[in-house]
BABA-993239 format. One record per residue: x, y, z of N, C-alpha, C in turn; residue in one letter. Coordinates in nm, 2 decimals, always signed. Atoms other than C-alpha are relative to their C-alpha. Last residue first. Layout:
SITE   neast  nnorth     nup  caeast  canorth    caup   ceast  cnorth     cup  aa
SITE       X       Y       Z       X        Y       Z       X       Y       Z   A
...
This chain:
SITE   neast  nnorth     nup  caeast  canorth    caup   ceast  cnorth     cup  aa
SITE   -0.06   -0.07   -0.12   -9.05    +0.20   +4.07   -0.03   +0.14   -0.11   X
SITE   +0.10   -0.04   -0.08   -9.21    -0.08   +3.85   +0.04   +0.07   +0.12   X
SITE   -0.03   +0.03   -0.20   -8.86    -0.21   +3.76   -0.14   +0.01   +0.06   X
SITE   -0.07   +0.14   -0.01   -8.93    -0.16   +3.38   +0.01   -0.10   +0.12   X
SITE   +0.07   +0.11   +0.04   -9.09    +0.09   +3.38   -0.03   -0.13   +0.02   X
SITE   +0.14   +0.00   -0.09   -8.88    +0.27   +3.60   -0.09   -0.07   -0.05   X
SITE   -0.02   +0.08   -0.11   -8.61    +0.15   +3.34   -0.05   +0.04   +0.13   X
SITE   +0.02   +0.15   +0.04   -8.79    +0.33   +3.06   +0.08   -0.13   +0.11   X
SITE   +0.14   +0.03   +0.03   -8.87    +0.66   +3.21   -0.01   -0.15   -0.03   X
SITE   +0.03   +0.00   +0.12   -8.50    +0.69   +3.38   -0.13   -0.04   -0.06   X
SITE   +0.09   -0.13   +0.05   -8.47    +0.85   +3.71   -0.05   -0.03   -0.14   X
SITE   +0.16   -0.03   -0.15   -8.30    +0.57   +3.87   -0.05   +0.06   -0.04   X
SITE   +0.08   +0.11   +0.01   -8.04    +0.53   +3.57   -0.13   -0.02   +0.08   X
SITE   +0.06   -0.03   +0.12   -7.96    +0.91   +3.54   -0.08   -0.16   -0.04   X
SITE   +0.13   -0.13   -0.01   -7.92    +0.89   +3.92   -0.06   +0.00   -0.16   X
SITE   +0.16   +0.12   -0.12   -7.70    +0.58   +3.91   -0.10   +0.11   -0.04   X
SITE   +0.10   +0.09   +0.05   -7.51    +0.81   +3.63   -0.07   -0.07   +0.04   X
SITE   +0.09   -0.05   +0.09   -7.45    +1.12   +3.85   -0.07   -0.11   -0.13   X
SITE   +0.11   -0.09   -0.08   -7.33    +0.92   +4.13   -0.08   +0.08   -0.08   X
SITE   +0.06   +0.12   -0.05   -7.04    +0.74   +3.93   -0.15   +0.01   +0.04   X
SITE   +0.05   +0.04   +0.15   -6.94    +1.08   +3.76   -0.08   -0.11   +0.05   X
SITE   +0.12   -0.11   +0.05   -6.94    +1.22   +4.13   -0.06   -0.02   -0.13   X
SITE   +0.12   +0.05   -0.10   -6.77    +0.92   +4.29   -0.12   +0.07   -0.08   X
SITE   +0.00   +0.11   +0.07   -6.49    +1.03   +4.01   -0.13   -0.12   +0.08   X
SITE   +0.00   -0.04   +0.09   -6.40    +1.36   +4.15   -0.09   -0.13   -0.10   X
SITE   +0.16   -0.12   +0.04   -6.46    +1.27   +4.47   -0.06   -0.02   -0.10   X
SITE   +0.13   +0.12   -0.08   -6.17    +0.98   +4.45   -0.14   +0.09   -0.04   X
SITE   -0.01   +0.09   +0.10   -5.95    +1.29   +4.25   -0.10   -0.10   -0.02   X
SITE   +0.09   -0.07   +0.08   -6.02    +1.48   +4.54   -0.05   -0.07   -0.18   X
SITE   +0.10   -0.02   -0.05   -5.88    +1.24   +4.79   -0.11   +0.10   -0.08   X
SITE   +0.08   +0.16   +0.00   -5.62    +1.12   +4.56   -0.16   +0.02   +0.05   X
SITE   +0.02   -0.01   +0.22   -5.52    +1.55   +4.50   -0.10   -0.15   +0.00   X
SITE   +0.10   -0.04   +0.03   -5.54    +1.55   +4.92   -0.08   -0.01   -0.13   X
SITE   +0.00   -0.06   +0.13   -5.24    +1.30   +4.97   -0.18   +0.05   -0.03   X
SITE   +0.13   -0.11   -0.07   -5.32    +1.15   +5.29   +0.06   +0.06   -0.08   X
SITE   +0.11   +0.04   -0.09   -5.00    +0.92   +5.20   -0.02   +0.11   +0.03   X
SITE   -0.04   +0.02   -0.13   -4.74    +1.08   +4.94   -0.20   -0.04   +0.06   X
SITE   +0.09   +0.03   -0.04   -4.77    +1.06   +4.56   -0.01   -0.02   +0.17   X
SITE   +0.01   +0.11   -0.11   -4.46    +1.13   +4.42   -0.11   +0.03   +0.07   X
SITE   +0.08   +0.16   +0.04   -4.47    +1.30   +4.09   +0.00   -0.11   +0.08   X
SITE   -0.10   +0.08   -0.02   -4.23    +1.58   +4.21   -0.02   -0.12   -0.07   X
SITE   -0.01   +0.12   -0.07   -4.37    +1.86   +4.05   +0.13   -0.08   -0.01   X
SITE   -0.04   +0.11   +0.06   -4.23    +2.22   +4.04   -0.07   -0.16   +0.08   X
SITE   -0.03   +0.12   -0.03   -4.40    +2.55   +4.12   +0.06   -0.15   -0.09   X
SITE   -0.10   +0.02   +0.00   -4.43    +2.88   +3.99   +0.07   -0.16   +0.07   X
SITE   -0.03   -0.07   -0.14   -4.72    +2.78   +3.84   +0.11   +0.03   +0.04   X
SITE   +0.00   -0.12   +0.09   -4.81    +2.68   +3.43   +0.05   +0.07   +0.13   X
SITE   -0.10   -0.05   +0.14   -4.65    +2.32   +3.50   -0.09   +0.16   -0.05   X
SITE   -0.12   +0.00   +0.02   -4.75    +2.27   +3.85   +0.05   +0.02   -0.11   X
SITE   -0.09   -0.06   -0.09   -5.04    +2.47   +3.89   +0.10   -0.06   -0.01   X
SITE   +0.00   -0.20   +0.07   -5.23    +2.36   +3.55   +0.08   +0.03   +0.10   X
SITE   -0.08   -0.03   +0.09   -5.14    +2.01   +3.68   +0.01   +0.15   -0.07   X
SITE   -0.13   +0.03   -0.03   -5.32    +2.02   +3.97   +0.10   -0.01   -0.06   X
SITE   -0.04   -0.05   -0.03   -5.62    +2.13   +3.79   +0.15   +0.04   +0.09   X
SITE   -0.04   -0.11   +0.09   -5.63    +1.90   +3.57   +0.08   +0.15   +0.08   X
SITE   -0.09   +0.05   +0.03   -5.66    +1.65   +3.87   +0.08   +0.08   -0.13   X
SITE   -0.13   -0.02   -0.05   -5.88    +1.79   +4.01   +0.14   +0.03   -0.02   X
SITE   -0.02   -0.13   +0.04   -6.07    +1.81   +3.67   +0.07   +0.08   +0.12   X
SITE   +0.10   -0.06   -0.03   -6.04    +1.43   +3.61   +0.01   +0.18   +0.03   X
SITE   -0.06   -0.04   -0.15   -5.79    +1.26   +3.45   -0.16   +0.11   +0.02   X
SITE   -0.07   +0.09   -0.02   -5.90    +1.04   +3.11   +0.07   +0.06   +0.16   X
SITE   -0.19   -0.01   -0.02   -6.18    +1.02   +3.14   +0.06   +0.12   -0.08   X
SITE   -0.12   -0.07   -0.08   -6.54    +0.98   +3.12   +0.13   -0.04   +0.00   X
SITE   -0.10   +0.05   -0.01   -6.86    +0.80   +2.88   +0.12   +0.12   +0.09   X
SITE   -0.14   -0.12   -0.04   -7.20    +0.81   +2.98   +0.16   -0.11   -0.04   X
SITE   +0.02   -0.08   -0.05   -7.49    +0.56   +2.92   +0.08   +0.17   -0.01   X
SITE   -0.15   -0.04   -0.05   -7.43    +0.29   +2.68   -0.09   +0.13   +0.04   X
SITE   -0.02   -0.09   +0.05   -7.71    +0.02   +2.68   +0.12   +0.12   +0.04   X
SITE   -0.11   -0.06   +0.12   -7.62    -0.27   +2.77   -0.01   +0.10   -0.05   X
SITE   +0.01   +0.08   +0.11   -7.93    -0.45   +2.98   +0.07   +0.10   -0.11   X
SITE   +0.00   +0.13   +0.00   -7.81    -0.34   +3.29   -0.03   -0.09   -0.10   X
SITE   +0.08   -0.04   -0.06   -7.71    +0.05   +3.19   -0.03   -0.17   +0.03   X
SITE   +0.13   +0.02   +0.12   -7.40    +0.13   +3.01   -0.12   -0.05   +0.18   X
SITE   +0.17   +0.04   -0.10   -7.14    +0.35   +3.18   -0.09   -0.05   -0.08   X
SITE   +0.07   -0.02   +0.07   -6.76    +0.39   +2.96   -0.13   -0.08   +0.09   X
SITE   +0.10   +0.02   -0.04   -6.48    +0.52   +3.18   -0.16   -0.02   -0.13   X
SITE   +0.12   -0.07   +0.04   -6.17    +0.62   +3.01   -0.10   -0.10   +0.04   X
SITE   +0.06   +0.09   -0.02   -5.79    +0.54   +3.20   -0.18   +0.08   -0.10   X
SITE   +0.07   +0.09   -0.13   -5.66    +0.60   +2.98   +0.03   +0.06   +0.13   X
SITE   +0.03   -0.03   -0.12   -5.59    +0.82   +2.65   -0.07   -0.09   +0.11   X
SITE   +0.01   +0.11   -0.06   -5.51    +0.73   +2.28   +0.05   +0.02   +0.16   X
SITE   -0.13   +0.13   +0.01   -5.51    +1.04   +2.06   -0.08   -0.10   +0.14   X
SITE   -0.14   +0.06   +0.10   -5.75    +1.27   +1.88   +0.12   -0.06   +0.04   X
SITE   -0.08   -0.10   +0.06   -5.88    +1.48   +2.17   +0.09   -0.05   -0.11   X
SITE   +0.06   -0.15   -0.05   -5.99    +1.18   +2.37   +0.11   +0.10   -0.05   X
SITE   -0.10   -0.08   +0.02   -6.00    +0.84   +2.16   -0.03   +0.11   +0.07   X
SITE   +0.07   -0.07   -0.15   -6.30    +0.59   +2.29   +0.18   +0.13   -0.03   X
SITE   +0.16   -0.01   -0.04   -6.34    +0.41   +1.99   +0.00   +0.14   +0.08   X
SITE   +0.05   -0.12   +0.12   -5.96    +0.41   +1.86   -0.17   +0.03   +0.03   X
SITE   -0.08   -0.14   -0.04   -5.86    +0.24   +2.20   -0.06   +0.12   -0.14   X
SITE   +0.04   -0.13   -0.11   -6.19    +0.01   +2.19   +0.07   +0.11   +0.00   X
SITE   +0.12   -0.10   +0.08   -6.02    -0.10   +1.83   -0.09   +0.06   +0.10   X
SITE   -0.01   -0.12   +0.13   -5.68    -0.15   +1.96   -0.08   +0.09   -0.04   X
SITE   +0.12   -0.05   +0.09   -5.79    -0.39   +2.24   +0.01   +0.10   -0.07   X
SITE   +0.09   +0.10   +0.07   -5.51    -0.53   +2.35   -0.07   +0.00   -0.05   X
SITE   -0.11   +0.05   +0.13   -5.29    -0.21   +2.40   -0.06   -0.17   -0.08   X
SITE   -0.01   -0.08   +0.10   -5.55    -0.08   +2.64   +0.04   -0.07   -0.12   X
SITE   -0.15   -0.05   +0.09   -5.62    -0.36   +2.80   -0.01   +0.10   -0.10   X
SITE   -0.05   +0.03   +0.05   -5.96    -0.36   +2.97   +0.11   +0.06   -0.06   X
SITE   -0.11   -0.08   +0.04   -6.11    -0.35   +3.28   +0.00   -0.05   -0.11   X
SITE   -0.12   +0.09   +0.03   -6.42    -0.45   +3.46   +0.09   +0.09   -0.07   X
SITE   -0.06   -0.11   +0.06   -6.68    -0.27   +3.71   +0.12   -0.13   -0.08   X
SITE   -0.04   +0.11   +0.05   -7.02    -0.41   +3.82   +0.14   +0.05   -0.14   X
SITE   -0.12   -0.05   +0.16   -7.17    -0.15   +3.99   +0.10   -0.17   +0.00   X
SITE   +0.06   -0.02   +0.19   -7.53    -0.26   +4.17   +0.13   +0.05   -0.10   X
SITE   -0.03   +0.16   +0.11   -7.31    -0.43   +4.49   -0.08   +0.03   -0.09   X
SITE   +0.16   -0.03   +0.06   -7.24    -0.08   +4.62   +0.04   -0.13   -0.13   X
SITE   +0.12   -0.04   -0.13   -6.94    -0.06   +4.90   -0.14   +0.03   -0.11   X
SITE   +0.08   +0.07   -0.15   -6.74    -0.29   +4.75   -0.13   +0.04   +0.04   X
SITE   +0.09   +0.16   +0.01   -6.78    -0.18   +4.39   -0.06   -0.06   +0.14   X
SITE   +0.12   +0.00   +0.07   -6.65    +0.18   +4.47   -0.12   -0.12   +0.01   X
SITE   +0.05   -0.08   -0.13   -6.35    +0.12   +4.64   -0.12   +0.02   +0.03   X
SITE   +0.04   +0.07   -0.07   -6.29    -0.11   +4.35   -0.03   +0.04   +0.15   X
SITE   +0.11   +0.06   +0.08   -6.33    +0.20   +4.13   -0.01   -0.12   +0.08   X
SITE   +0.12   -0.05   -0.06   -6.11    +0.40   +4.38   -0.08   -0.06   -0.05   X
SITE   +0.04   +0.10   -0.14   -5.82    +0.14   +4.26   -0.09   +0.10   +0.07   X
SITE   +0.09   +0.11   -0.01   -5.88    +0.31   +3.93   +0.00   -0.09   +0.12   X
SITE   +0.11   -0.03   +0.01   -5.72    +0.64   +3.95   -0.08   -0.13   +0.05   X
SITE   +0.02   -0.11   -0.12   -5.37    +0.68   +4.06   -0.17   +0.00   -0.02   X
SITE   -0.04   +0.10   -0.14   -5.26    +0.31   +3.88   -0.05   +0.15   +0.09   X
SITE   +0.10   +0.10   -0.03   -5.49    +0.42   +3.59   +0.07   -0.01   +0.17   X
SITE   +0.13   -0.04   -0.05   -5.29    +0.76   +3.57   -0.12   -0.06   +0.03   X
SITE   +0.04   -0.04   -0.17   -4.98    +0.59   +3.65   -0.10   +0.08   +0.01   X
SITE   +0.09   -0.14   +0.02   -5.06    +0.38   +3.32   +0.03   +0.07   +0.17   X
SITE   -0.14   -0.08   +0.01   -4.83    +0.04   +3.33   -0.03   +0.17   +0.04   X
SITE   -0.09   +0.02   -0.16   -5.15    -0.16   +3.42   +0.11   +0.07   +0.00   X
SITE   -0.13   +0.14   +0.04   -5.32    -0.04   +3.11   +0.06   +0.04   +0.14   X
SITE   -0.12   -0.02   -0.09   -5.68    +0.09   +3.10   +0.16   -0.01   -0.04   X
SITE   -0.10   +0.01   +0.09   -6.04    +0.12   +2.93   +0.15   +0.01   +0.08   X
SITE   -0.11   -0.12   -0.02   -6.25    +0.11   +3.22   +0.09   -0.06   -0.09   X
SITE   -0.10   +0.03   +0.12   -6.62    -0.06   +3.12   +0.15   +0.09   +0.07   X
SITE   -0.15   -0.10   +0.00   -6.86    -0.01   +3.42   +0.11   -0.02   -0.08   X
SITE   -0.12   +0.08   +0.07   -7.20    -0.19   +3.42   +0.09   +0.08   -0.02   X
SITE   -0.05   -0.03   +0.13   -7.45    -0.05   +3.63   +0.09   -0.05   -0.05   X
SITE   -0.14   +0.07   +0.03   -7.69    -0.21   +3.81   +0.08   +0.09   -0.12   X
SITE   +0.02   +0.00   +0.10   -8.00    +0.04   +4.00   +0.15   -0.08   -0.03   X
SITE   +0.10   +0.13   +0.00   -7.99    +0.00   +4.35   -0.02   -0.03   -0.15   X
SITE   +0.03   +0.06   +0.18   -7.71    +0.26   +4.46   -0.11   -0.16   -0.05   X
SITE   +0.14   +0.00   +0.07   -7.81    +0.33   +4.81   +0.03   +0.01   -0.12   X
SITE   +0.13   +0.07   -0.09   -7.47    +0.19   +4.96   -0.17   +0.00   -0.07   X
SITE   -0.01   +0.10   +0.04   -7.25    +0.43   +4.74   -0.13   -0.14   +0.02   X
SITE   +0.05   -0.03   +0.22   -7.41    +0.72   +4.85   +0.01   -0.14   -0.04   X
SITE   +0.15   +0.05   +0.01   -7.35    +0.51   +5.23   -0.09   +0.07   -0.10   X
SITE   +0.03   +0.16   +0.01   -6.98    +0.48   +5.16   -0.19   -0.03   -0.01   X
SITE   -0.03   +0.12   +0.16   -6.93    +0.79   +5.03   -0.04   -0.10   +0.04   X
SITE   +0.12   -0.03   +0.10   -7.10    +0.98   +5.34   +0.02   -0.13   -0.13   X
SITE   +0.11   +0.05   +0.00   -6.84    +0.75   +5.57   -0.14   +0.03   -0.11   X
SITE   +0.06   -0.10   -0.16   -6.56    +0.89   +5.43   -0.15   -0.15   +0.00   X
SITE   +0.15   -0.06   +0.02   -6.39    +0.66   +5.14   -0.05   +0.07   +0.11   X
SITE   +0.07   +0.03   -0.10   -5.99    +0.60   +5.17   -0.16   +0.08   +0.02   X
SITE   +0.08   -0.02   +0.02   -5.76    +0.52   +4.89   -0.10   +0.00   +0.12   X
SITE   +0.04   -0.16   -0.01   -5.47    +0.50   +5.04   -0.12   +0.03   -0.09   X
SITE   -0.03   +0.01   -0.12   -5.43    +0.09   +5.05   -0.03   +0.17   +0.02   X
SITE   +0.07   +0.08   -0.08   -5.53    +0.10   +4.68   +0.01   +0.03   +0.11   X
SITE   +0.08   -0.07   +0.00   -5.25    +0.34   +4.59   -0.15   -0.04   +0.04   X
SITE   +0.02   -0.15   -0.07   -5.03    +0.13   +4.72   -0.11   +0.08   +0.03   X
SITE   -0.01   +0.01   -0.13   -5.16    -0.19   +4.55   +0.03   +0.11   +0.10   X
SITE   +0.14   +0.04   +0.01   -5.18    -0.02   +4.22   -0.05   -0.05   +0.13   X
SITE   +0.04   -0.17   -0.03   -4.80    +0.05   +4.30   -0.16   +0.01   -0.02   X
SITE   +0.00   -0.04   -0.12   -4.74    -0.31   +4.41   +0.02   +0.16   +0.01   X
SITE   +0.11   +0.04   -0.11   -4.90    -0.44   +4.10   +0.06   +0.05   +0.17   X
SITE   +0.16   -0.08   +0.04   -4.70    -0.24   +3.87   -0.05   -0.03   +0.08   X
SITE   +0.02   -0.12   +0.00   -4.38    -0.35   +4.03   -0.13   +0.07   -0.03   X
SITE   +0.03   +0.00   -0.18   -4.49    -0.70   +4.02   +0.03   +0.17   +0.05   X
SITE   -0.11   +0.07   +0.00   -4.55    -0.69   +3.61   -0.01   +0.04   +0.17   X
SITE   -0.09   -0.10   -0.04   -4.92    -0.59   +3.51   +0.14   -0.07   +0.06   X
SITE   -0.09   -0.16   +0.06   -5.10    -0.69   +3.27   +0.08   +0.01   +0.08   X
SITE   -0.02   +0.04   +0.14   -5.25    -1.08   +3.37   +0.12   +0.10   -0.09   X
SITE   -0.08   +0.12   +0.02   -5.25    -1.07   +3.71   +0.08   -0.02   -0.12   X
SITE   -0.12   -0.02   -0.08   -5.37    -0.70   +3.73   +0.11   -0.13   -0.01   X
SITE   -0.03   -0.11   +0.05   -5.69    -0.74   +3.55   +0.19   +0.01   +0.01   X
SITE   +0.00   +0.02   +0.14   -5.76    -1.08   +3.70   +0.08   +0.11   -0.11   X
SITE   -0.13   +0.06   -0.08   -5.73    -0.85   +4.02   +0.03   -0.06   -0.08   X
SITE   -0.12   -0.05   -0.02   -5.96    -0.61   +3.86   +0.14   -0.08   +0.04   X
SITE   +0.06   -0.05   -0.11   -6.22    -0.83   +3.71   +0.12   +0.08   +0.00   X
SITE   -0.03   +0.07   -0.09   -6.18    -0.86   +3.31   -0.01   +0.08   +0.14   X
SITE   -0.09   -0.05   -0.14   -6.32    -0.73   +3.08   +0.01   -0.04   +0.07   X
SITE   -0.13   +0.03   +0.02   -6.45    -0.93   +2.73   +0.07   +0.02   +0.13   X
SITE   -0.02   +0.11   -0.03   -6.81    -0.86   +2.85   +0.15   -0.12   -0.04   X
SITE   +0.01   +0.06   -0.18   -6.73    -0.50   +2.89   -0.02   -0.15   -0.02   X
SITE   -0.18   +0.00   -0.11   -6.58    -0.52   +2.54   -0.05   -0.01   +0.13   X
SITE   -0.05   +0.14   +0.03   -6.94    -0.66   +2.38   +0.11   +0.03   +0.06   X
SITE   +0.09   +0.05   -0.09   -7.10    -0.36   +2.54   +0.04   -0.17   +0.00   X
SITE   -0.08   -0.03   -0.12   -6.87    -0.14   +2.35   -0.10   -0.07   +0.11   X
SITE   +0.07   +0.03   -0.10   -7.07    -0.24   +2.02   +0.15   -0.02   +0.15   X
SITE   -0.04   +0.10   -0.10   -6.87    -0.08   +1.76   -0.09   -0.01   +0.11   X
């Protein structure tokens, strides 16, 4: 399967949103949105991205792991106009969901990087390793979650990191590359 043909199927995020998600969904995606909050450094990593990437995110608006993850992706976009991020429907696109399987079943949100002329770079998801590890403490710890997400919530803030860092390690794999320095004359 050419996964280069689904990013151009994807839709933007708000598009994204209009279409999937019911008004509940969209005003917890909106939430989390609103608390998503970049430091200055993020913004100006972001900032020096110069290379274009193209950003595939397999999804579904119902997902509270997309709705806790993916509004950092337009957090993202703003502040660095070389990412170019869209979504797609899990449940709509069947054959991406069997493409991009993690561990033998059907997992979102999953991140697939291609490069400006389509090639596929990196693929990520479906929680990051914050976010694993936050779970390892509530269900192997003596602790109990709640599953409520509270403002200045640190997990979001590491989570965000967590996910700048995949972003940030592929610009770099695209900047550094023999054949798109070539390319660029850089």
């Amino acid at each position: 399967m050419n996964l280069f043909d689904k990013f151009h199927a994807g839709l933007p995020y708000a598009d994204f949103l209009a279409r999937y998600a019911t008004e509940g969904q969209k005003q917890r995606w909106r939430q989390v949105y609103e608390q998503v909050a970049l430091t200055d450094s993020q913004r100006q990593l972001l900032a020096s991205f110069r290379r274009t990437m193209n950003v595939l995110c397999l999804a579904g608006a119902w997902c509270g792991d997309c709705i806790n993850q993916c509004p950092a992706f337009e957090h993202f976009a703003a502040a660095a106009p070389a990412l170019r991020v869209r979504y797609l429907d899990r449940d709509e696109h069947a054959d991406a969901q069997r493409e991009l399987q993690i561990n033998g079943g059907n997992r979102v949100p999953v991140v697939v990087f291609f490069s400006e002329d389509g090639f596929e770079v990196a693929r990520h998801g479906e929680r990051t390793l914050s976010k694993y590890r936050q779970l390892m403490r509530d269900q192997t710890g003596e602790g109990c979650p709640t599953g409520i997400v509270l403002p200045g919530d640190p997990l979001l803030a590491q989570v965000t990191q967590d996910w700048l860092n995949e972003f940030e390690r592929v610009q770099w794999l695209l900047r550094l590359s023999p054949r798109l320095r070539q390319q660029h004359g850089d």
